[in-house]
C-alpha positions as a LaTeX table, in Angstrom:
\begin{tabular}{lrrr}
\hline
Residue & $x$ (\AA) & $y$ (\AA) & $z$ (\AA) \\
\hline
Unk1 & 128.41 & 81.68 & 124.03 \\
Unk2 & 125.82 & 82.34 & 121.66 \\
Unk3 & 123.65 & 79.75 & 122.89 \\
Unk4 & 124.21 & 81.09 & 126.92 \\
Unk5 & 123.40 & 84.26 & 125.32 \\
Unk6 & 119.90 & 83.43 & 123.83 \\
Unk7 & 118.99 & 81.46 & 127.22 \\
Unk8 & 119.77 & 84.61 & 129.59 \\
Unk9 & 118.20 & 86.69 & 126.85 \\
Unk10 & 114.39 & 86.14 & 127.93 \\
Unk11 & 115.63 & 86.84 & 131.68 \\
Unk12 & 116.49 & 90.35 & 130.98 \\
Unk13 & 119.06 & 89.98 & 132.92 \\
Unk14 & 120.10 & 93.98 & 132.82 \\
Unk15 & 116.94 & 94.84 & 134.35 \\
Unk16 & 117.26 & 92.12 & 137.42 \\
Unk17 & 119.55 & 95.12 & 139.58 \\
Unk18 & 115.96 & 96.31 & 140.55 \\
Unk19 & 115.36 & 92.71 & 142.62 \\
Unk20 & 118.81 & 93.32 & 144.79 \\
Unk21 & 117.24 & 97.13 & 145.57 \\
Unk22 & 113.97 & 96.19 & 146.82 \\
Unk23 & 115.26 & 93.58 & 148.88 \\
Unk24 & 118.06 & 95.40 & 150.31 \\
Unk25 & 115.07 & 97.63 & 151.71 \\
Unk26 & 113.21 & 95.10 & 152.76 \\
Unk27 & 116.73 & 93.40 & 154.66 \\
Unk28 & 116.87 & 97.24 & 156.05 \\
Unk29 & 113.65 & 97.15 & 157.85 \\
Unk30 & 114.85 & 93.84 & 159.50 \\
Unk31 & 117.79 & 95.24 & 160.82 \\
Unk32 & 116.06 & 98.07 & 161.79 \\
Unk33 & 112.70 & 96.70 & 163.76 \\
Unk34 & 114.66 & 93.52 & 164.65 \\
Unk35 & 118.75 & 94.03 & 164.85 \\
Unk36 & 119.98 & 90.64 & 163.68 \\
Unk37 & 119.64 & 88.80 & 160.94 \\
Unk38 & 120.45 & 84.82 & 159.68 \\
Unk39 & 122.53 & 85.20 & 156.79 \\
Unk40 & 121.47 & 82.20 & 155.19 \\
Unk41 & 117.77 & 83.36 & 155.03 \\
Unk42 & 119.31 & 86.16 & 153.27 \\
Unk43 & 120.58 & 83.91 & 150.83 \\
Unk44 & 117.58 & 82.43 & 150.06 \\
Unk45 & 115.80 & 85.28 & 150.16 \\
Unk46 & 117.48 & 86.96 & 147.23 \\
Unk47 & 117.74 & 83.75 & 145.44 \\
Unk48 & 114.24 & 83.62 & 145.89 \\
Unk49 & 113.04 & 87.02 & 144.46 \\
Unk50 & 115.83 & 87.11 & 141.81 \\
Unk51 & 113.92 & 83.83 & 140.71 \\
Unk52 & 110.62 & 85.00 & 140.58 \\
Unk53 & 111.86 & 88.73 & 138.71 \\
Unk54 & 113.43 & 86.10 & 136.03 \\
Unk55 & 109.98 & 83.85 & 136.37 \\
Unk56 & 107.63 & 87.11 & 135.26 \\
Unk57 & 110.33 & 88.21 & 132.83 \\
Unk58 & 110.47 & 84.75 & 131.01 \\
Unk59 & 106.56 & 84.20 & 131.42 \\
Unk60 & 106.53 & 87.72 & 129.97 \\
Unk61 & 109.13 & 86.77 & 126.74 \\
Unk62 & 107.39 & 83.79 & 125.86 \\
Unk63 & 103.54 & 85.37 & 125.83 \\
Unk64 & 104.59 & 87.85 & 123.78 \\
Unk65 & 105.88 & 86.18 & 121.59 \\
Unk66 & 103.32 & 83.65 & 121.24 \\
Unk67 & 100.78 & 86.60 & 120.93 \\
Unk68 & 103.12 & 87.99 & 117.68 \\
Unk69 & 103.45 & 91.23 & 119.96 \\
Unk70 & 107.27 & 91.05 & 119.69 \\
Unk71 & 107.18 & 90.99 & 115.58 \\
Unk72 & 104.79 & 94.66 & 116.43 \\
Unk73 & 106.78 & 96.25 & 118.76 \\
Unk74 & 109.58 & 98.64 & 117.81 \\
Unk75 & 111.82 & 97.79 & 120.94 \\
Unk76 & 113.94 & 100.49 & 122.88 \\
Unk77 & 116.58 & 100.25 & 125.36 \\
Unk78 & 113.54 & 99.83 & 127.80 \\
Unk79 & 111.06 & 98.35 & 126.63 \\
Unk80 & 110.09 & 96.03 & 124.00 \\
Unk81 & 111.49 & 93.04 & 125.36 \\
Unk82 & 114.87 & 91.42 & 124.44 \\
Unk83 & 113.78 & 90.60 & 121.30 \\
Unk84 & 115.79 & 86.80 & 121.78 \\
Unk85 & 112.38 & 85.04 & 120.53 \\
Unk86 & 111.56 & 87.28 & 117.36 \\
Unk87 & 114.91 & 86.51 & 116.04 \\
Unk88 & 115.46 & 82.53 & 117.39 \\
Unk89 & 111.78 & 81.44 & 117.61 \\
Unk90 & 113.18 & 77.71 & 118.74 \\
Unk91 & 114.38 & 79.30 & 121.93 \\
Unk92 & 110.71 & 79.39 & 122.76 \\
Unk93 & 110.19 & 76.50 & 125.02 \\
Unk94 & 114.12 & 76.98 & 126.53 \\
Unk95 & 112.35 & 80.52 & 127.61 \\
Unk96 & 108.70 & 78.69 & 128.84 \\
Unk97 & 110.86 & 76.00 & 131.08 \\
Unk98 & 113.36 & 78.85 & 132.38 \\
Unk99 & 110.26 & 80.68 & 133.47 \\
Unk100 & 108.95 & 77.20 & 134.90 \\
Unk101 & 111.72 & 76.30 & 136.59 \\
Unk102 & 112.58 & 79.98 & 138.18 \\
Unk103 & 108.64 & 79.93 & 139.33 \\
Unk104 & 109.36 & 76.26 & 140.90 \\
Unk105 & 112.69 & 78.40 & 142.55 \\
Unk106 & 110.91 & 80.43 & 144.12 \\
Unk107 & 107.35 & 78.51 & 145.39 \\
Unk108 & 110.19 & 76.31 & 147.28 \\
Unk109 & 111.85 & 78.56 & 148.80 \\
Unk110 & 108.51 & 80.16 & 150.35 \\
Unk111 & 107.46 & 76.85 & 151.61 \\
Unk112 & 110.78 & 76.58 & 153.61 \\
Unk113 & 109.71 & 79.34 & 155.43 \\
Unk114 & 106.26 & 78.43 & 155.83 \\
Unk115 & 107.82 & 75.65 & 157.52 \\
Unk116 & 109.85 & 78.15 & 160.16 \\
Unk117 & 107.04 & 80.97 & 160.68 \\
Unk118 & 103.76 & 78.85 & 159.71 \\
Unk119 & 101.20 & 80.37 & 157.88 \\
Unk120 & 102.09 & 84.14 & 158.17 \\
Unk121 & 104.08 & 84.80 & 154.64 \\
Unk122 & 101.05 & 82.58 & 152.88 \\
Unk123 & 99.40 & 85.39 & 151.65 \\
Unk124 & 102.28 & 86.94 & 150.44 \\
Unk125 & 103.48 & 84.02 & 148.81 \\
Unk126 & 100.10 & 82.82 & 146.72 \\
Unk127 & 99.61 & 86.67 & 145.69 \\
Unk128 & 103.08 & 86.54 & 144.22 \\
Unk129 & 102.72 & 83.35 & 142.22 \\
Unk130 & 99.67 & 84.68 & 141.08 \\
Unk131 & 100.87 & 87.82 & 139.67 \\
Unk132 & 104.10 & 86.23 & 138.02 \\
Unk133 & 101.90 & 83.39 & 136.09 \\
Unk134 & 98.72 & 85.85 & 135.46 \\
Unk135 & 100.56 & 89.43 & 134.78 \\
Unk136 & 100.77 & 89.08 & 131.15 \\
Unk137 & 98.08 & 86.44 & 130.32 \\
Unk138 & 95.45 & 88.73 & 132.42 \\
Unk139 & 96.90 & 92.06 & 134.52 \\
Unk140 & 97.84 & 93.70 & 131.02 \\
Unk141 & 94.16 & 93.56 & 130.01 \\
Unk142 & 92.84 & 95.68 & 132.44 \\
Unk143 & 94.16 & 99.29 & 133.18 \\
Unk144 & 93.88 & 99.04 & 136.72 \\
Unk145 & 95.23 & 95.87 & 137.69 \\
Unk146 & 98.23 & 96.83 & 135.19 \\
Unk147 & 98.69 & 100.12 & 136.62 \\
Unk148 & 99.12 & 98.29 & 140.26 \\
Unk149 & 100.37 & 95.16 & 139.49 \\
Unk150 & 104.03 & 95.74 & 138.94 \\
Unk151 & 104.32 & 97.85 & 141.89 \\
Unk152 & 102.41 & 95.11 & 144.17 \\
Unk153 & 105.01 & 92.99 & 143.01 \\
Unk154 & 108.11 & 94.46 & 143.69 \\
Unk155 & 107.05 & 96.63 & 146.29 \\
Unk156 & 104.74 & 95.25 & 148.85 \\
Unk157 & 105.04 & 92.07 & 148.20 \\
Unk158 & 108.98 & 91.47 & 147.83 \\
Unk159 & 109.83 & 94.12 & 150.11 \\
Unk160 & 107.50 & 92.93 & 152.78 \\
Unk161 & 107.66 & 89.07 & 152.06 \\
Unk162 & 111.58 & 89.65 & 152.52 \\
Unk163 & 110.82 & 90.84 & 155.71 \\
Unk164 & 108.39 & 88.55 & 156.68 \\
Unk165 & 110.56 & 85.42 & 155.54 \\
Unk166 & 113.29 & 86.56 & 158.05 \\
Unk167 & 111.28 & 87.51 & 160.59 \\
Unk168 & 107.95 & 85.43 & 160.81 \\
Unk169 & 105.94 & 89.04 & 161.57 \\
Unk170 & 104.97 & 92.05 & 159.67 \\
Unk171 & 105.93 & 95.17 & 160.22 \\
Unk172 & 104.57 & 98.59 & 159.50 \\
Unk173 & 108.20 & 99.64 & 158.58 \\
Unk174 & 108.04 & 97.42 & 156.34 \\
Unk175 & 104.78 & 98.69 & 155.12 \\
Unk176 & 106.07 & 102.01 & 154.95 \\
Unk177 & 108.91 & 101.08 & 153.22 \\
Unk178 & 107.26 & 99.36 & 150.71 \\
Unk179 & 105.08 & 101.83 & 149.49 \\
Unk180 & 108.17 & 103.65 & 147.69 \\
Unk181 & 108.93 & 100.77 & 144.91 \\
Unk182 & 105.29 & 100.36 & 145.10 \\
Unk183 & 104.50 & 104.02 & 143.20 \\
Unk184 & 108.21 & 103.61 & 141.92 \\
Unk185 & 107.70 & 100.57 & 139.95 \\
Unk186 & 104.37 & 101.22 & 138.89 \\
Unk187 & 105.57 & 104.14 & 137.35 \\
Unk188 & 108.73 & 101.99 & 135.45 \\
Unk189 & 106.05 & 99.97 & 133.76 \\
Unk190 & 103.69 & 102.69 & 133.18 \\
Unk191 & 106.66 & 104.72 & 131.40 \\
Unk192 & 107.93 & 101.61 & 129.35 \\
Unk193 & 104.21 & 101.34 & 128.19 \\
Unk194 & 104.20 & 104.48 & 125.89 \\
Unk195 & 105.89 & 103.35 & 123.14 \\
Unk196 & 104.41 & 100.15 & 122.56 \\
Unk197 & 101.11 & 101.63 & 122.46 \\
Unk198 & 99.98 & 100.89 & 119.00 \\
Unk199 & 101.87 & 96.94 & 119.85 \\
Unk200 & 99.49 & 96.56 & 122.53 \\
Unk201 & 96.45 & 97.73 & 121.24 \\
Unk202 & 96.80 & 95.50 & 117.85 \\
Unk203 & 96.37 & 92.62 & 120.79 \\
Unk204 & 93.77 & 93.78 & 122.52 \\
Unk205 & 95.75 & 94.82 & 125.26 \\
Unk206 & 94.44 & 97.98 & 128.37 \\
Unk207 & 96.75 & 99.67 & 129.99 \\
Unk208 & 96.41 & 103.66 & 130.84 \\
Unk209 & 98.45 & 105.16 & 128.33 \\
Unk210 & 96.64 & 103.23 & 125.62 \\
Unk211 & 93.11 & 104.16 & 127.22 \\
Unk212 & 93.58 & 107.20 & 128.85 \\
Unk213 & 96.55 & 108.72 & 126.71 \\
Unk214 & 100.07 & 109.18 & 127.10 \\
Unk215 & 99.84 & 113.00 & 128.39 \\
Unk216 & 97.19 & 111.96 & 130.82 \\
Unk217 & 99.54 & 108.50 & 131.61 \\
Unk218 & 102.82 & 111.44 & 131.98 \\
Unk219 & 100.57 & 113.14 & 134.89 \\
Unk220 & 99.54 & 109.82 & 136.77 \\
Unk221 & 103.43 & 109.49 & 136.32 \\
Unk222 & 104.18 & 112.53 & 138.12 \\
Unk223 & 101.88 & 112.14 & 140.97 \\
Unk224 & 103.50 & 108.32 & 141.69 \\
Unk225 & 106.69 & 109.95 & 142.16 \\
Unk226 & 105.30 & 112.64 & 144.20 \\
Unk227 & 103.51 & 110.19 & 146.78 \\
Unk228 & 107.10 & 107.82 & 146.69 \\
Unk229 & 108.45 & 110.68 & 148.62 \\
Unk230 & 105.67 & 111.73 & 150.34 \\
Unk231 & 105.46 & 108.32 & 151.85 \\
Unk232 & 109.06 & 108.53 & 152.76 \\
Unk233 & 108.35 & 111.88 & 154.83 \\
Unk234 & 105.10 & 110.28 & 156.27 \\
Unk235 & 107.02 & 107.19 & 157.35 \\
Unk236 & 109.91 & 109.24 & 159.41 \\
Unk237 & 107.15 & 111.73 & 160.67 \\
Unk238 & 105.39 & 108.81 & 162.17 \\
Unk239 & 108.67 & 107.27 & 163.83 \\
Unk240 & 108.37 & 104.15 & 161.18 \\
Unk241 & 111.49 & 105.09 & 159.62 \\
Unk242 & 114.49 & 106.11 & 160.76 \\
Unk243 & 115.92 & 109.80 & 159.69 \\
Unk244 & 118.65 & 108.51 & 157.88 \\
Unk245 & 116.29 & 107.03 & 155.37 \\
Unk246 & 115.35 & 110.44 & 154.19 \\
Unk247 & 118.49 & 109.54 & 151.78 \\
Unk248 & 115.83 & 108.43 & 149.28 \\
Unk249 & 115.33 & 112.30 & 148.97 \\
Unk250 & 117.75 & 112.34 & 146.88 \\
Unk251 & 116.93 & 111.25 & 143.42 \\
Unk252 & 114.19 & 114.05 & 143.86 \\
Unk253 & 116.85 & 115.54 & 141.83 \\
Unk254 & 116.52 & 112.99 & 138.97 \\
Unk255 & 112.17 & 112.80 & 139.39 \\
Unk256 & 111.93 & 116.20 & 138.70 \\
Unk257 & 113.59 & 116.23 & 135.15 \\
Unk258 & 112.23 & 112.70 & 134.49 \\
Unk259 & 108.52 & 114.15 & 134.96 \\
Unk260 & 109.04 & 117.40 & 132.89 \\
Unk261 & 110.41 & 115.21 & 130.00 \\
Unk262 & 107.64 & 112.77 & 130.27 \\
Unk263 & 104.99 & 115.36 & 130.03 \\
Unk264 & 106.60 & 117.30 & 127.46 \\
Unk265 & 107.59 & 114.29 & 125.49 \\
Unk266 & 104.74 & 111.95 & 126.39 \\
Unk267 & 104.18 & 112.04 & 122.46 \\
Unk268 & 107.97 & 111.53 & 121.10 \\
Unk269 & 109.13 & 108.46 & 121.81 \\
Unk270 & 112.46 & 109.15 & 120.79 \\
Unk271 & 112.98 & 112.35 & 122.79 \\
Unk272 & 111.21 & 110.16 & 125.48 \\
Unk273 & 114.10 & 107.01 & 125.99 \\
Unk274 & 116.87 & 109.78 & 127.63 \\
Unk275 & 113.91 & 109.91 & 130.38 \\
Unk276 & 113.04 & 106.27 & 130.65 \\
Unk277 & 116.52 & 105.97 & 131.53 \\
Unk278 & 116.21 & 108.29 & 134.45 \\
Unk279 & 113.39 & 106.55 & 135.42 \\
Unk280 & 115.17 & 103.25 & 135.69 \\
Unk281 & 117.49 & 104.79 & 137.74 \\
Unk282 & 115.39 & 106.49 & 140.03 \\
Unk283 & 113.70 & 102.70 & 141.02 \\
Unk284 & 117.16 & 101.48 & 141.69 \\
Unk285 & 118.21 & 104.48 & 143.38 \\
Unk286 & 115.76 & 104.96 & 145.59 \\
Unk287 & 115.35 & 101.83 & 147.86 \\
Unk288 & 118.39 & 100.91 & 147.39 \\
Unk289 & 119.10 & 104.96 & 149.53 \\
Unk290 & 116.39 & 104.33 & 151.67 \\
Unk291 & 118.02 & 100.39 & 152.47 \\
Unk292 & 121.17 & 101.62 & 153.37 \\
Unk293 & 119.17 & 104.32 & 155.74 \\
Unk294 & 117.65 & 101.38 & 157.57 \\
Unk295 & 120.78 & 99.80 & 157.81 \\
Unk296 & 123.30 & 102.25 & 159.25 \\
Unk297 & 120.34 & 102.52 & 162.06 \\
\hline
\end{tabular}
């Protein structure tokens, strides 16, 4: 047990719920647009994306630790990693070839549906590799790209490339739908960021609330949420979304305490985790509302 323990540790698995979310939206937008759907593709779909979330999150254990970041960082409940490798360094190659094997998972499964649609999820594909193997080796060093990256990830490119792999087209439902993770998940990294500030930076790491500062990072925060819900009222304005999708409205009611503690806590870590956890929640929460919109059509 303790060994099954320390392999599933550099997966994270607790944090892998946010991979069913995003592509129960992106399933939505099929049923939606299209009205059927082949549940087998389903199957690999999730299998798919659950393998390349566990891919990043094992590429992600296993840099860090080779960096000495983990022995820095004062882990919380959110961030910090699992802290498996810190305290069983010879579970560091188990972690590299989980991550290698998840990454080989996944590049499969995207060239079995190259071979159904052709060339159309291609782009999709290559720019998701590409962010799982260069996120933490690369993205992490520069504000920008880390600001975006996550959100890319999760958001376009899973919710989209879900909807692409079942359907061979894309969609701007599917666009507009996944803009929400997009700001959503951007802001779940940008959050976890603030208290390994002082981690980062003894690595040479850039990310905004290292550069620009963690009240400045709290106000980039709020206005992410803000445009996750505008772009759910701009995507049933324009007919892209059905009404029931304005479900998603609902964990305005968790955003709106989850900004006012970020800003007032931006600089007390401590005080700071109760609203890390709503923040969690709110990128589960969210698509997962706005799915289940697309679904009931």
């Amino acid at each position: 047990m303790n060994n099954l323990k320390s392999l599933l540790g550099p997966m994270r698995v607790p944090f892998l719920i946010l991979t069913p979310a995003c592509v129960l939206l992106g399933l939505g937008t099929v049923v939606w647009t299209t009205g059927h759907i082949n549940p087998l593709h389903v199957v690999l779909v999730f299998i798919g994306a659950v393998a390349a979330h566990i891919s990043v999150n094992a590429f992600n254990e296993y840099f860090d630790f080779r960096s000495g970041l983990d022995l820095r960082t004062t882990r919380t409940p959110f961030s910090g990693g699992s802290g498996t490798l810190p305290a069983q360094p010879q579970m560091a190659r188990p972690a590299l070839l989980t991550a290698s094997i998840a990454f080989v998972i996944t590049s499969l499964i995207g060239l079995y549906f190259m071979s159904i649609w052709g060339l159309a999820l291609l782009p999709l594909g290559l720019s998701g590799l590409f962010l799982i193997l260069a996120y933490t080796v690369w993205l992490a060093y520069n504000p920008i790209l880390c600001l975006l990256a996550p959100g890319t990830g999760f958001g376009i490119l899973m919710v989209m490339g879900t909807h692409v792999a079942l359907t061979g087209q894309y969609s701007w439902t599917a666009f507009f739908a996944s803009l929400v993770p997009f700001f959503l998940v951007n802001n779940l990294l940008l959050l976890n960021q603030f208290p390994d500030v002082q981690a980062d930076q003894s690595i040479g790491r850039r990310h905004f609330p290292l550069t620009a500062g963690r009240r400045v990072s709290s106000f980039i925060y709020g206005a992410f949420l803000l445009l996750a819900y505008v772009v759910i009222l701009a995507g049933v304005g324009l007919g892209q979304l059905p009404l029931a999708s304005l479900l998603g409205l609902g964990t305005i009611v968790l955003a709106v305490p989850a900004f006012v503690g970020a800003v007032r806590h931006a600089e007390e870590i401590q005080k700071l985790i109760p609203y890390m956890g709503l923040n969690v929640i709110i990128n589960i929460l969210t698509p997962a509302l706005i799915g289940i919109g697309l679904l009931v059509r």
